[in-house]
C-alpha positions, 0 to 999 in steps of 0.5 A: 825481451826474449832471453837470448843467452843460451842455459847450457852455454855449450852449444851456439847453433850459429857458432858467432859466440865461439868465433867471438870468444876465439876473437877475444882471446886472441888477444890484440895484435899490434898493427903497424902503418907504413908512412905515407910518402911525401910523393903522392901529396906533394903531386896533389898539392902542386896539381891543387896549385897549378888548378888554381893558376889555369883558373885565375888566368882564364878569369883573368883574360875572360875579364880583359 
């Protein structure tokens, strides 16, 4: 394996140690998610149900 960590440790030719270092000692930022609204699901799901009734009733006139 070849050795990667720079003797120095001043200088990193593609700069990704200093930006990782810059990353880290940032710190972690609190990150907050909006909730979702019940709109789009309730959408989703009467249009999963309605899907299953226009397809019971096509099976069900196909097979009378």
């Amino acid at each position: 394996m070849a050795n990667t960590q720079n003797p120095q440790g001043n200088h990193d030719p593609a700069g990704s140690t200093q930006m990782f270092r810059a990353f880290v000692d940032e710190g972690p930022q609190t990150r907050q998610q909006a909730a979702a609204p019940a709109g789009p699901r309730l959408g989703l799901i009467i249009g999963i149900v309605a899907a299953v009734v226009i397809v019971a009733a096509v099976a069900w006139l196909a097979l009378k």
